[in-house]
C-alpha positions in Angstrom: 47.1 -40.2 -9.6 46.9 -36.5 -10.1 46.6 -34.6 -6.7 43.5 -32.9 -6.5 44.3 -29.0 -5.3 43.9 -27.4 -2.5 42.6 -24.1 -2.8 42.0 -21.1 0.0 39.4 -18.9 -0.1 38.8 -15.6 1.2 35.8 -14.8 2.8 35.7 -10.8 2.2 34.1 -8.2 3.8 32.5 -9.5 7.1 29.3 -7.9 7.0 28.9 -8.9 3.1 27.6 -12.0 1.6 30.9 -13.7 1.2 30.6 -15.5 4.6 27.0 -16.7 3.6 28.9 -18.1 0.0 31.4 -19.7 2.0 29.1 -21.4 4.4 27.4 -22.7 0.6 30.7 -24.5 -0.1 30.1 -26.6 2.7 27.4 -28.4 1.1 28.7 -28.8 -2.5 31.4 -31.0 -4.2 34.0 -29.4 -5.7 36.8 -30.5 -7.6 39.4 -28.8 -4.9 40.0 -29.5 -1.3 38.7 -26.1 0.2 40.7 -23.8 2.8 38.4 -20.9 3.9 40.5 -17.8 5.4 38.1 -16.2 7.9 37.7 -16.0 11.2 35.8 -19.1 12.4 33.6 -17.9 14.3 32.2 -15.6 11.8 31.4 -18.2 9.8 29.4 -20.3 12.5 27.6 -17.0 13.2 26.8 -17.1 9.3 25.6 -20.6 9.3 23.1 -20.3 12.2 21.6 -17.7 11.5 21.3 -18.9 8.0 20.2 -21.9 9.6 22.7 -24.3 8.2 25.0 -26.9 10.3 28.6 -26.0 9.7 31.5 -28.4 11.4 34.9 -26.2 11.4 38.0 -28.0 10.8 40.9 -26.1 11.6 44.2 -25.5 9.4 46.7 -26.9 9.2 46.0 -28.5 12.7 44.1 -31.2 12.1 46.1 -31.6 8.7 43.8 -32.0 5.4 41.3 -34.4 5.8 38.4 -35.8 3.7 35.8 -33.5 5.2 32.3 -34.8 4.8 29.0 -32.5 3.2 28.3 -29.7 6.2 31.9 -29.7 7.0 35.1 -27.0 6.1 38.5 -26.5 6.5 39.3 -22.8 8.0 42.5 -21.2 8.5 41.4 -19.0 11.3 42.5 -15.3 11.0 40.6 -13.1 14.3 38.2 -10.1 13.4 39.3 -6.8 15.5 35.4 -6.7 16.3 32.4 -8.6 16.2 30.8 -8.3 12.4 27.1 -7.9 11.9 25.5 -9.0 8.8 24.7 -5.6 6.7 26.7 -3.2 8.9 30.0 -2.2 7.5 33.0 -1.7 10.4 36.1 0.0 9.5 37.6 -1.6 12.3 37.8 -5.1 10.3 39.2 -3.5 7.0 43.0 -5.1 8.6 41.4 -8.1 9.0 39.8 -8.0 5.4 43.2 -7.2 4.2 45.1 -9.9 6.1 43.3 -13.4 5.1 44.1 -11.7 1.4 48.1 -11.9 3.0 47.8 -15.5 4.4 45.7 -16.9 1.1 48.8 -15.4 -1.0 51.9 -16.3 1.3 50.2 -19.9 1.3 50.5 -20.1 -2.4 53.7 -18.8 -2.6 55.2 -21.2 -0.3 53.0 -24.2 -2.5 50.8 -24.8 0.5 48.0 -23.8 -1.8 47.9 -24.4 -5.2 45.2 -21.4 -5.9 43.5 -18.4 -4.1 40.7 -17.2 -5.0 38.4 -13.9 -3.5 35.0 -13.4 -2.1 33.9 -9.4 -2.3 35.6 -7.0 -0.4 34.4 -3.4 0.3 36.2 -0.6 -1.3 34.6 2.4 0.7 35.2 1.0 3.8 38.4 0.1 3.8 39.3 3.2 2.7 37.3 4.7 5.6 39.7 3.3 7.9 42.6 5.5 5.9 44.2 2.5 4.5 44.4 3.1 0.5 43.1 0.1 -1.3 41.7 0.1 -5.0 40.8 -3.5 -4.8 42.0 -7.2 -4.8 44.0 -6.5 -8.1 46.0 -3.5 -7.1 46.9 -5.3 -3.4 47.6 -8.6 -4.6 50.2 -7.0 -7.4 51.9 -5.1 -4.5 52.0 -7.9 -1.8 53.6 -10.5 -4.5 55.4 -8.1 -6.1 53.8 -8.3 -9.5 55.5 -6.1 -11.7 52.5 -5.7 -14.3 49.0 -7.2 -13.6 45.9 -7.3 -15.9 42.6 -7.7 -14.9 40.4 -10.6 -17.2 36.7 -11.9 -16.6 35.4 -14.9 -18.0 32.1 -16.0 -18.5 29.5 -16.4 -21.5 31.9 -17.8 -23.5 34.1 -14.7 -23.4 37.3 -13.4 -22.0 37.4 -10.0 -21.6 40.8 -8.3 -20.2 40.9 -4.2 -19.2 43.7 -1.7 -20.3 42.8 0.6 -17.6 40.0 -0.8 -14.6 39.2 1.3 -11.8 39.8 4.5 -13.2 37.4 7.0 -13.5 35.5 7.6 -17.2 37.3 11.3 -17.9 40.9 9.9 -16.8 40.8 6.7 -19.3 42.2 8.6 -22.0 45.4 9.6 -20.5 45.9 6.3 -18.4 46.3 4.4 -22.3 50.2 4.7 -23.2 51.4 2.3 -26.0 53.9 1.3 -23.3 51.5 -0.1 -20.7 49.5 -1.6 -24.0 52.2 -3.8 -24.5 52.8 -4.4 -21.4 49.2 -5.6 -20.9 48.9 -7.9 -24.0 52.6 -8.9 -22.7 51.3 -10.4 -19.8 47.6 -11.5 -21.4 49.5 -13.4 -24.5 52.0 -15.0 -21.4 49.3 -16.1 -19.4 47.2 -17.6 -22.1 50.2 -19.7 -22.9 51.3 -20.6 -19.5 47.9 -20.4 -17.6 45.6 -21.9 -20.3 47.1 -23.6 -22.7 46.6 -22.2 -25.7 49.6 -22.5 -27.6 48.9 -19.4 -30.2 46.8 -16.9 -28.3 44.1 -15.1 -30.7 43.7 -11.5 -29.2 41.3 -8.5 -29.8 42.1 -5.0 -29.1 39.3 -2.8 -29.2 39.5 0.9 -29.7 39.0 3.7 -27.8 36.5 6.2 -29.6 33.2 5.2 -30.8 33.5 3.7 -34.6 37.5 3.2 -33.1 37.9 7.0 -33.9 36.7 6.8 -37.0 40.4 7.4 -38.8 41.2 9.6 -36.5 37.9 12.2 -36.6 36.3 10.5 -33.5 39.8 10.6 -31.6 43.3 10.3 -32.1 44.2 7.6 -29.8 43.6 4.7 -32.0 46.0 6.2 -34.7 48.9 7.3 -32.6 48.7 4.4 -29.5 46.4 1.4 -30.1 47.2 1.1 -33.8 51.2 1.3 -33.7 51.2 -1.1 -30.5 49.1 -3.5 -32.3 51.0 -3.9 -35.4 54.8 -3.8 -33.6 53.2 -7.5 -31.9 52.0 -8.6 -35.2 55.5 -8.2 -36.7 57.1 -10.2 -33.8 54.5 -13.0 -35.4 51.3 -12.9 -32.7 47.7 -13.0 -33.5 46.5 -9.3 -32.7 43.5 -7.7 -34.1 43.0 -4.4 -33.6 41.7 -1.6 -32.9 38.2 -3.3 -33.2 35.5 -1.3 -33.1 33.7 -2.2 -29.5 29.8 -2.2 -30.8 30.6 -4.5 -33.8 33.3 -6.8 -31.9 31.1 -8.4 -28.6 28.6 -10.4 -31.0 29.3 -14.8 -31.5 30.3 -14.1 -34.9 33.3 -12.1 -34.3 34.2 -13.1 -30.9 34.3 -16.9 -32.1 37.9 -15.9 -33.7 39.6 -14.6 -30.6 40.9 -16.4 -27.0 40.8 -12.9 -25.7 39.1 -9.5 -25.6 41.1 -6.3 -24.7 39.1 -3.4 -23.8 40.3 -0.2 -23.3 38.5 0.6 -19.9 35.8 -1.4 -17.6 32.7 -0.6 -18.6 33.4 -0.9 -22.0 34.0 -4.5 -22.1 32.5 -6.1 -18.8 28.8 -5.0 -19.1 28.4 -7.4 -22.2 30.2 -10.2 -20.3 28.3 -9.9 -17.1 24.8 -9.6 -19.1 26.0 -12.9 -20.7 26.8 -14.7 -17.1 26.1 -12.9 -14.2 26.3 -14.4 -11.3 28.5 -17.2 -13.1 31.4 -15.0 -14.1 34.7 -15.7 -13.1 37.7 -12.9 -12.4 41.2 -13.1 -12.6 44.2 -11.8 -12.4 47.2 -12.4 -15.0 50.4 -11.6 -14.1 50.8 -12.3 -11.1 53.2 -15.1 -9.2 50.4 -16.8 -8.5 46.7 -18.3 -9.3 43.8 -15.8 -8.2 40.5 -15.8 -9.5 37.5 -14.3 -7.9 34.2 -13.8 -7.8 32.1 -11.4 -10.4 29.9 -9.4 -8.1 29.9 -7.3 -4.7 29.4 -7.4 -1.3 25.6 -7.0 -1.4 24.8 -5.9 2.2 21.5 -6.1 1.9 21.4 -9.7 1.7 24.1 -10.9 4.0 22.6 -13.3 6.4 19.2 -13.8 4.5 20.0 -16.8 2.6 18.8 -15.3 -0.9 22.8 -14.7 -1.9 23.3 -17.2 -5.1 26.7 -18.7 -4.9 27.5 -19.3 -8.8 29.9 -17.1 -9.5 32.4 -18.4 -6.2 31.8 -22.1 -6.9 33.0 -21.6 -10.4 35.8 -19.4 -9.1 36.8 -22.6 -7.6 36.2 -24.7 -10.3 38.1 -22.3 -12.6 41.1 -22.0 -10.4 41.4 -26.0 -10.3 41.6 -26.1 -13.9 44.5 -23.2 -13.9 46.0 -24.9 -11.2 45.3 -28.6 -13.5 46.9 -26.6 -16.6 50.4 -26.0 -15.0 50.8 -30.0 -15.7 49.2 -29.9 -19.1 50.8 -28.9 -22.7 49.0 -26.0 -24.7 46.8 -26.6 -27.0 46.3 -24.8 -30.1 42.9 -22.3 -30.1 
């Protein structure tokens, strides 16, 4: 019989919602044995005054056992200070950062077969003069990563970013056709050897509105998109491109392509998340490892009020069980 995985899960920033979501987990069935990285008590806190029981099973303790509904496996990791719900605290941002160092070491040593990520706080881990541009960035530097792309999937689409948290007037000159191929490098390896799909069906969009227009709108698609696109096409893979962006999202188009590259974030993720918010998957190819993650923030405001949805971290899991089920499996064509 197939092993079912066993999966950690980072709660995130303390005083976010990603405690509350991983309270949720308690009470749903999954197709993963669950390993929440938190600090325990944090998470008891959360459940009361959520008003949900929560029984805490430590790990790897009391070994893996078949918890029953109400019930989760933690792999404790101790806040620097108490957390309360809405109030950010530079002093955790350490603490933040380490459960993201256990998750990973535990799947590089196969005691997990996947991690995935609840929301973390940029500013205020920043605040406490550690510089951290988000899960991506830290997870490619901790596991040594030597080129990592960031993809979200949801709505039927995957949508992968040339260039993601960089700001709007430093895109331009952040798009090289050497980190191009590079990034469809890594996307047309993991859709191979993390999905399955034996010939990967790509989409590059341009840059410029109208992709530049032949070059009137903007020269980047002539001199960096266009060359990089057609020097993969000669070595025989499926690579469109560039694709005008406000003709390409629609079900017509997008129905011929396993991937989307766009060239920056909010070119290509506000039509995913419109399609699936709160559903929506992230994840990051490249690395050693499985990671997916959730599609949405921290959202202070509702930490501890029981109105956060948990959608988009129960199909995180369910997403990184299938990755983690696809290792096993032969690709598949399409």
């Amino acid at each position: 019989m197939r092993r079912t995985p066993l999966i950690a899960v980072t709660a995130g920033e303390p005083a976010g919602i990603g405690p509350d979501l991983c309270v949720e987990l308690a009470r749903r069935r999954l197709p993963a044995r669950i390993v929440v990285v938190a600090d325990r008590g944090l998470l008891k806190n959360r459940s009361r005054a959520l008003g949900m029981a929560l029984r805490v099973a430590d790990f790897p303790a009391t070994g893996i056992p078949a918890l029953r509904a109400g019930a989760l496996m933690v792999r404790h990791v101790p806040l620097a200070a108490p957390a309360v719900a809405g109030r950010l605290d530079p002093a955790n941002s350490g603490y933040v950062l380490r459960t993201l160092e256990v998750a990973a070491n535990g799947c590089r040593e196969g005691i997990f077969d996947a991690m995935v990520t609840g929301p973390a706080q940029k500013s205020v881990i920043n605040d406490a003069g550690i510089a951290f541009s988000g899960h991506t960035e830290f997870l490619a530097g901790h596991t040594g990563a030597k080129h990592v792309v960031m993809m979200l999937v949801g709505g039927g689409m995957r949508i992968a970013l040339a260039t993601t948290h960089v700001a709007l007037k430093d895109v331009a000159r952040n798009i090289t056709r050497e980190g191009l191929e590079r990034t469809l490098a890594v996307i047309h390896h993991d859709l191979i050897g993390r999905f399955a799909i034996t010939r990967p069906r790509i989409a590059v969009t341009g840059l410029n509105p109208h992709a530049g227009e032949a070059g009137y709108l903007g020269r980047e698609e002539v001199e960096i998109i266009a060359p990089v696109v057609e020097r993969l096409r000669l070595r025989g893979w499926d690579v469109a491109g560039p694709l005008p962006a406000d003709t390409l999202f629609i079900p017509g188009r997008l129905k011929h392509y396993d991937c989307v590259l766009a060239m920056y974030h909010d070119q290509g993720l506000p039509v995913l998340k419109y399609a699936s918010f709160g559903a929506g998957v992230n994840v990051t190819l490249g690395l050693p490892i499985i990671r997916t993650s959730v599609d949405h923030g921290t959202a202070l405001e509702l930490a501890g009020t029981g109105k956060a949805e948990a959608g988009s971290l129960i199909e995180a899991v369910r997403f990184a069980a299938r990755l983690a089920a696809c290792r096993r499996r032969k690709p598949r064509s399409g």
